[in-house]
C-alpha positions as CSV (number, residue, x, y, z in Angstrom):
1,X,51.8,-5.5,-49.7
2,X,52.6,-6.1,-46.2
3,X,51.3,-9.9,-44.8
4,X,48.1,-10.1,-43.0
5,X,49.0,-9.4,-38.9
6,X,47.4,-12.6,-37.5
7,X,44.7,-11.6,-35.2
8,X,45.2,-12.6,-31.2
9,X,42.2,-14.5,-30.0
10,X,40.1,-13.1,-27.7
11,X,38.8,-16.6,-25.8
12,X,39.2,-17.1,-22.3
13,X,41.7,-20.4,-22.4
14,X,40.7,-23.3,-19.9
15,X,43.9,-24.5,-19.1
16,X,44.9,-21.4,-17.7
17,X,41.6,-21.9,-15.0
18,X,43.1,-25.4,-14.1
19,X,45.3,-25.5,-11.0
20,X,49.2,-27.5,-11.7
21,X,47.8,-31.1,-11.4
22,X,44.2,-30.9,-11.8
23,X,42.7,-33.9,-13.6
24,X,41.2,-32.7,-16.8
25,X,39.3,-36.4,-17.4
26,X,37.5,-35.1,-13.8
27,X,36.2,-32.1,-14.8
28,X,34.9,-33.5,-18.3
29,X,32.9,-36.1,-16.0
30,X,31.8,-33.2,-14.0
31,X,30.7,-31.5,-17.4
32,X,33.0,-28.7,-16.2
33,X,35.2,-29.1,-19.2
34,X,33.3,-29.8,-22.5
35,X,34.3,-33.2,-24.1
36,X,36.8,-30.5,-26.3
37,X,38.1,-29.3,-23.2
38,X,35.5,-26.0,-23.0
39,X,34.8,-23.8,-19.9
40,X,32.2,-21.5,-20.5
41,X,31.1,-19.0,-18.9
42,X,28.4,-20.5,-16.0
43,X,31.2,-23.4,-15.6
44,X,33.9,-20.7,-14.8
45,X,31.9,-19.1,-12.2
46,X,31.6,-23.0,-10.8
47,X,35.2,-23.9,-11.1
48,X,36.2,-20.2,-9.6
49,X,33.6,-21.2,-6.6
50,X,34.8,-24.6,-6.1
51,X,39.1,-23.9,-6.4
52,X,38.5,-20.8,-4.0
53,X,36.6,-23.0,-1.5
54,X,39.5,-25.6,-1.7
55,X,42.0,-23.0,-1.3
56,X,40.3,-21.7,1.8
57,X,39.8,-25.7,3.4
58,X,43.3,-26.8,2.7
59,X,44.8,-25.5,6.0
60,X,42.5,-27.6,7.8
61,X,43.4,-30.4,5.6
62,X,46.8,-29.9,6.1
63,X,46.4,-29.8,10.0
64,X,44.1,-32.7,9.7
65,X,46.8,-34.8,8.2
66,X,49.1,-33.7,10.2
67,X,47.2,-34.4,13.5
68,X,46.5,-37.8,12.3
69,X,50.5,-38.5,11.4
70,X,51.3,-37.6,15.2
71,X,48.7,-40.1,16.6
72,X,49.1,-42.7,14.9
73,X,46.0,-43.0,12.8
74,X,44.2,-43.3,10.0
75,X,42.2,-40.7,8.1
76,X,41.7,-37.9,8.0
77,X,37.9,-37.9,7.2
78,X,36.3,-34.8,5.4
79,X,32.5,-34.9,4.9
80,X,30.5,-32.8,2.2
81,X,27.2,-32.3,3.1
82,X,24.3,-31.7,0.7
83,X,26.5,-32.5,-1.9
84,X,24.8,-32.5,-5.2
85,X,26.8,-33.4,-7.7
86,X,30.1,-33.4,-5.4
87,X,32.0,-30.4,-7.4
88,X,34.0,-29.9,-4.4
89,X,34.3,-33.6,-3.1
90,X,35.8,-34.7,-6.0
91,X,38.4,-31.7,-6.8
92,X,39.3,-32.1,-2.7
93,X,39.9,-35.6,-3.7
94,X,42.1,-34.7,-6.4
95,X,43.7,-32.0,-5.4
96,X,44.7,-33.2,-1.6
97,X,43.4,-36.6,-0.9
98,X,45.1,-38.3,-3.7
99,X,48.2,-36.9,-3.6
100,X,48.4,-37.5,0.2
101,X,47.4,-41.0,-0.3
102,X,45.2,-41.2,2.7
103,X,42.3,-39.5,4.2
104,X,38.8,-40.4,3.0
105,X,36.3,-37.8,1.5
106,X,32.4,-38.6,2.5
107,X,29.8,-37.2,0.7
108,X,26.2,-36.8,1.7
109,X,23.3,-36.6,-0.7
110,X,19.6,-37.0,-0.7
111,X,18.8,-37.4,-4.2
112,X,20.0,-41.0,-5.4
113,X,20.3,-40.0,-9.2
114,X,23.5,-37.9,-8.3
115,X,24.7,-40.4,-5.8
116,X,24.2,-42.7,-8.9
117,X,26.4,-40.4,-11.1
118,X,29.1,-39.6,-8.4
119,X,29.8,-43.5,-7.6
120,X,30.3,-44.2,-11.4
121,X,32.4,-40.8,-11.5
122,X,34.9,-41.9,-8.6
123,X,35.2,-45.8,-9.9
124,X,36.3,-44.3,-13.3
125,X,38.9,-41.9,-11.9
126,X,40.1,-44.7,-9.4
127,X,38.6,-42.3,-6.3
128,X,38.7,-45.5,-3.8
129,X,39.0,-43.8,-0.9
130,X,35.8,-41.7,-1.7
131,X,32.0,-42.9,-0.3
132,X,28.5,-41.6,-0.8
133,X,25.8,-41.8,1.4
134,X,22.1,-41.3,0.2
135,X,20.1,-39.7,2.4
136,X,19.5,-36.2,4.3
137,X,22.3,-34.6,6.7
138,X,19.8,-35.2,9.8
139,X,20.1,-38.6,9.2
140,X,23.2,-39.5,8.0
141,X,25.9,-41.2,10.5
142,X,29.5,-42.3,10.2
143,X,32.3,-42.8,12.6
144,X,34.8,-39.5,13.6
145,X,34.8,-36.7,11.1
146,X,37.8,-34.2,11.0
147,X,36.1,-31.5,8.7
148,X,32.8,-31.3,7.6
149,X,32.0,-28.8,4.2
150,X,28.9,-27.7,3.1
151,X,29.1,-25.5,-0.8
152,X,25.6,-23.7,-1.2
153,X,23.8,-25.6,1.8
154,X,20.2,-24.2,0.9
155,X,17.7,-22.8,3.9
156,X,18.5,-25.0,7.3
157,X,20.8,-27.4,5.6
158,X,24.0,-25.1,6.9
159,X,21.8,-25.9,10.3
160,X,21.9,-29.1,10.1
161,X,25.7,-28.9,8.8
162,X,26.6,-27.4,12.0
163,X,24.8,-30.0,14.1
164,X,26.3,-33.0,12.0
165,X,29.6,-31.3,12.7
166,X,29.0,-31.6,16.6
167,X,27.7,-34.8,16.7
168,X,30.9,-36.2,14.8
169,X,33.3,-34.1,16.8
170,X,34.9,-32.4,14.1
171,X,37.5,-30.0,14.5
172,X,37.0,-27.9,11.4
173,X,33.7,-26.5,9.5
174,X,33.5,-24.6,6.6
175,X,30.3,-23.6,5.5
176,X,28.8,-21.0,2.1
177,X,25.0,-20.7,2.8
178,X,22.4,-20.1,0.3
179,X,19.4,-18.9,0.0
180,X,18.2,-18.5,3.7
181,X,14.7,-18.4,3.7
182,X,13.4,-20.0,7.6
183,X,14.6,-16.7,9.9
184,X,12.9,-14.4,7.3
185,X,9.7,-15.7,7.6
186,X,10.3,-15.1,11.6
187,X,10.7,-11.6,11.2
188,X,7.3,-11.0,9.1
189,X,5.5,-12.1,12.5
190,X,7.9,-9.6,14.8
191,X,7.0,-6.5,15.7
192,X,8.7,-3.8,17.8
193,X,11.3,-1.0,17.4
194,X,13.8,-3.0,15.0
195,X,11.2,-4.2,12.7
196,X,11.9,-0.9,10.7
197,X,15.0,-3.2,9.4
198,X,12.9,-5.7,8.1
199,X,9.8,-4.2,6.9
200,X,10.0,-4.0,3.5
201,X,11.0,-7.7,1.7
202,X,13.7,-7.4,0.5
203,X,15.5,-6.1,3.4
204,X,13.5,-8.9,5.3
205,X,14.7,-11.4,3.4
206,X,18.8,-9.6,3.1
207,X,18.5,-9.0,6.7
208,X,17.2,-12.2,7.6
209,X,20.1,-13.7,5.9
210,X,22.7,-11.5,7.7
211,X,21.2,-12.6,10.8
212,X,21.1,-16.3,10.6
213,X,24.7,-16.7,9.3
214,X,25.9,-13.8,12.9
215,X,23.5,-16.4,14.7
216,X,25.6,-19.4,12.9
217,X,28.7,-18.1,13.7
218,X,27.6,-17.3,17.5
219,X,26.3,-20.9,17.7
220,X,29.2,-22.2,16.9
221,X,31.4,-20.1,19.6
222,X,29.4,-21.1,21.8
223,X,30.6,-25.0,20.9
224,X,34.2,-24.0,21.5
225,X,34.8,-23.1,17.7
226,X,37.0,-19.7,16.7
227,X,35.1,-18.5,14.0
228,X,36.1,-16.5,11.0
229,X,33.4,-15.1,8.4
230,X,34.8,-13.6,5.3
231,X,33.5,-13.7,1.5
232,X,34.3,-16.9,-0.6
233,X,35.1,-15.6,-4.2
234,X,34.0,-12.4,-6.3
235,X,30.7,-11.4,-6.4
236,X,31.6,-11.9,-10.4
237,X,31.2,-15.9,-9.6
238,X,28.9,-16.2,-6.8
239,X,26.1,-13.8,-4.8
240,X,26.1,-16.3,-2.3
241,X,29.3,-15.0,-1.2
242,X,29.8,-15.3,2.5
243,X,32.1,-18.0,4.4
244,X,31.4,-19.5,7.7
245,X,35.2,-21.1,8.7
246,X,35.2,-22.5,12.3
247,X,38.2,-24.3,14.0
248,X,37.5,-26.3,17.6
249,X,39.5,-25.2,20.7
250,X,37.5,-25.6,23.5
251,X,34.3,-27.8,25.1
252,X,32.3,-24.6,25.3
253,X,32.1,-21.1,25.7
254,X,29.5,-19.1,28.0
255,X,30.1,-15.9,26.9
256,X,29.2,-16.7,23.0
257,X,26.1,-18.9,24.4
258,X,24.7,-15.7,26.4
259,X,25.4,-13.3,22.9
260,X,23.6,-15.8,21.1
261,X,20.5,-16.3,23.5
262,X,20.5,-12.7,23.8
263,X,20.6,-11.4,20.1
264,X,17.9,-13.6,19.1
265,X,15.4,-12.5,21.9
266,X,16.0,-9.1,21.0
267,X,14.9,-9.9,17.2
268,X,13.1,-12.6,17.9
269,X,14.2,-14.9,15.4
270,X,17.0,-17.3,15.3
271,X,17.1,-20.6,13.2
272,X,15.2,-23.2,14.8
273,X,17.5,-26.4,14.5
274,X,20.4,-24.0,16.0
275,X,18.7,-24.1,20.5
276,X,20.6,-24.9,23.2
């Protein structure tokens, strides 16, 4: 009687969702990986979120570097804003930062009990060029910033990611906002000929989405940024899919500044944080 074919295993296998290098002790602090070395299937989606982000910033990390290297200085400085629990901080750090040796990675967090976590997290994986500041992205302050990141930045927290990035003069922003809520609210109080496209709520709340991120990206021209908005990942891993990328060239720009002033007179509703 012929043996028994051994069956082939179905299960996804983790390893093969690492990137070549990719510290496995950091994403078992993360509770990425289980203690065994696990993914399942909610921290897939969160791993395939976080590795496409990186993917997408490391031009600008690259530049950054190399910007710095031709000047003479220090850095360069990346700041993640609203945080959390630093997914993307810390596989930055490992993926770029350390392997550079240089650069610093800033992250910036209002709730102190994952500032807690993340300080413990980087002492233990020897992350000293790594620093965590508690407090709101309105508030927090720090010297020059070369690229400022914000994974999921909820309601006006891209807003205030935006404004953080002009105020520390950074060249690059890269931006995945989440669930936009301030412009909707806007619309349910305009009337006129294009309130057909926002009557029902759902397509309020879809198209008041659509319409701060255009507004984002227009506020941002208007800064002297070119501005590319594409989708992050799959919608398989993330429905809060679209990607605000923004590069500095210039002081200003007129043009964007009138597009802007004039798209949001004809709806009526433009993120408040985001006036000139």
């Amino acid at each position: 009687m012929p043996a028994k074919l051994a069956q082939k295993s179905h299960k996804p296998d983790p390893v093969s969702d690492l990137w070549p290098g990719q510290s496995v002790a950091l994403l078992k602090a993360l509770h990425i990986l289980t203690h065994n070395g696990g993914l399942n299937a909610d921290s897939r989606r969160k791993l395939k979120q976080v590795q496409h982000l990186a993917r997408l910033v490391k031009p600008a990390i690259d530049a950054a570097l190399a910007e710095r290297d031709l000047k003479g200085e220090e850095g360069p400085v990346l700041a993640d804003l609203g945080a959390g629990k630093s997914y993307l901080g810390f596989i930055l750090y490992d993926l770029y930062f350390g392997p550079a040796g240089r650069g610093r990675v800033v992250a910036v967090e209002s709730r102190s009990e994952l500032v807690a976590t993340a300080r413990k997290i980087a002492a233990e994986s020897g992350f000293d060029r790594m620093d965590f500041v508690e407090g709101t992205i309105a508030r927090a302050a720090m010297g020059a910033v070369d690229i400022v990141t914000a994974l999921h930045a909820c309601d006006t927290a891209s807003d205030e990611a935006i404004l953080f990035a002009l105020k520390h003069e950074a060249k690059y922003v890269a931006l995945v906002p989440c669930c936009q809520a301030e412009v909707a609210k806007e619309l349910e109080e305009v009337k006129g000929p294009l309130a057909q496209l926002w009557r029902h709520p759902i397509q309020r709340r879809e198209f008041g989405a659509h319409l701060s991120n255009v507004l984002r990206a227009l506020y941002l021209e208007a800064h002297g940024y070119r501005v590319r908005v594409t989708e992050l990942t799959g919608l398989e891993h993330s429905l809060k899919n679209e990607f605000i990328y923004a590069e500095r060239h210039q002081r200003s720009n007129p043009r964007a500044r009138a597009e802007f002033e004039k798209l949001a007179a004809e709806t009526g509703a433009a993120p408040k944080l985001l006036t000139f």
